[in-house]
ZAMARGU-4260 file (C-alpha; in steps of 0.2 Angstrom, whole numbers, plus 5000, padded with zeros to 4 digits):
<rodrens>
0) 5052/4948/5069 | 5037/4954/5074 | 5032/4971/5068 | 5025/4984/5081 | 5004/4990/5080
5) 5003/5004/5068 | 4990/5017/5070 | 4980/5025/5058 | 4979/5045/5064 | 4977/5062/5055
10) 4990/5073/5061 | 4997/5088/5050 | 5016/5089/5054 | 5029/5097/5041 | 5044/5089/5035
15) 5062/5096/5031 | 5069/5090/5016 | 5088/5097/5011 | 5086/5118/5013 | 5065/5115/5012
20) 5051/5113/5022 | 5034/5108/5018 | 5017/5102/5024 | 5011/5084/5026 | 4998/5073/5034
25) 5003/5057/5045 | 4991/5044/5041 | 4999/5031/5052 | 5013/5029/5065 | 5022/5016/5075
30) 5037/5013/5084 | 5045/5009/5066 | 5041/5023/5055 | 5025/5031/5049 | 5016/5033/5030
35) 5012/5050/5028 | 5004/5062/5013 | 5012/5075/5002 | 5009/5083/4988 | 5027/5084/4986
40) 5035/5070/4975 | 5048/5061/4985 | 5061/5046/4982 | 5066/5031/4990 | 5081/5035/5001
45) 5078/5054/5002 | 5081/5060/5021 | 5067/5069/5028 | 5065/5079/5047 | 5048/5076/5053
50) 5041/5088/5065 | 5025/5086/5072 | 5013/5088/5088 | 5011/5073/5101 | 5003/5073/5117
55) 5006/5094/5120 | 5024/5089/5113 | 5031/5096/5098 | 5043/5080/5093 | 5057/5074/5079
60) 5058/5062/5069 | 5074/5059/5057 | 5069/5048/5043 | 5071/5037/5028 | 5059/5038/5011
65) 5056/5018/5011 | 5042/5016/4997 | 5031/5024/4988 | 5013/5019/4996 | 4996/5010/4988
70) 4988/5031/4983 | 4999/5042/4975 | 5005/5055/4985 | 5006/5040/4999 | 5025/5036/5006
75) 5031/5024/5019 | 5045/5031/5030 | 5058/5023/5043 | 5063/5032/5059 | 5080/5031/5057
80) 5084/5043/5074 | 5073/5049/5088 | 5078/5060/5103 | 5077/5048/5121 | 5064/5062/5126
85) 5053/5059/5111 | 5055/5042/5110 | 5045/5043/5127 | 5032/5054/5121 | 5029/5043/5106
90) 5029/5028/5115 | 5016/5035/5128 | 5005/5040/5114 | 5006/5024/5105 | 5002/5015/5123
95) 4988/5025/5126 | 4981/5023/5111 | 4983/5003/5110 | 4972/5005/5130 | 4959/5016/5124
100) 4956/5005/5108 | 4959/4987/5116 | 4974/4983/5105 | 4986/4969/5107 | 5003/4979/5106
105) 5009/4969/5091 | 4991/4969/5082 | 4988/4981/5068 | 4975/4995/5071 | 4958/4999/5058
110) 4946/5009/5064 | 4928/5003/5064 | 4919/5009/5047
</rodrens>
């Protein structure tokens, strides 16, 4: 299986977690998932709602805690359910993205230093 590009960004974006909502950074994001920073600690399996702004969009994400990540407060998380519509926003984005930076769509992305 090959796995698609994942992209280092920055965005802030909040999550939903049972009844509440806090604030987190999304450090990379592909068609797959996404690891993103909290202070917040968090458990493999917890369910999350990820809300964030994509190309003027403001976009869902339904989500799986999958691991813990290499810096603490680090954690990998699957997209378990995305909405058609923003599943063509994040596809566009991730597109765009690969164009502007020369990508091969199944190649992972590191910025220059």
């Amino acid at each position: 299986m090959i796995r698609s590009t994942r992209v280092f960004v920055n965005i802030k974006a909040t999550y939903t977690i049972k009844t509440s909502t806090y604030s987190c950074e999304v450090l990379d994001l592909s068609m797959e998932g996404l690891k993103i920073g909290t202070r917040q600690i968090l458990e493999a399996g917890d369910l999350l709602k990820i809300t964030l702004d994509l190309e003027s969009r403001t976009i869902m994400f339904f989500c799986v805690v999958k691991n813990k990540g290499e810096n603490s407060g680090e954690y990998g998380i699957r997209i378990e359910e995305l909405h058609p519509e923003d599943k063509i926003v994040l596809d566009d984005f991730l597109l765009k993205f690969m164009i502007r930076s020369n990508l091969d769509l199944t190649e992972e992305f590191k910025p220059n230093p």
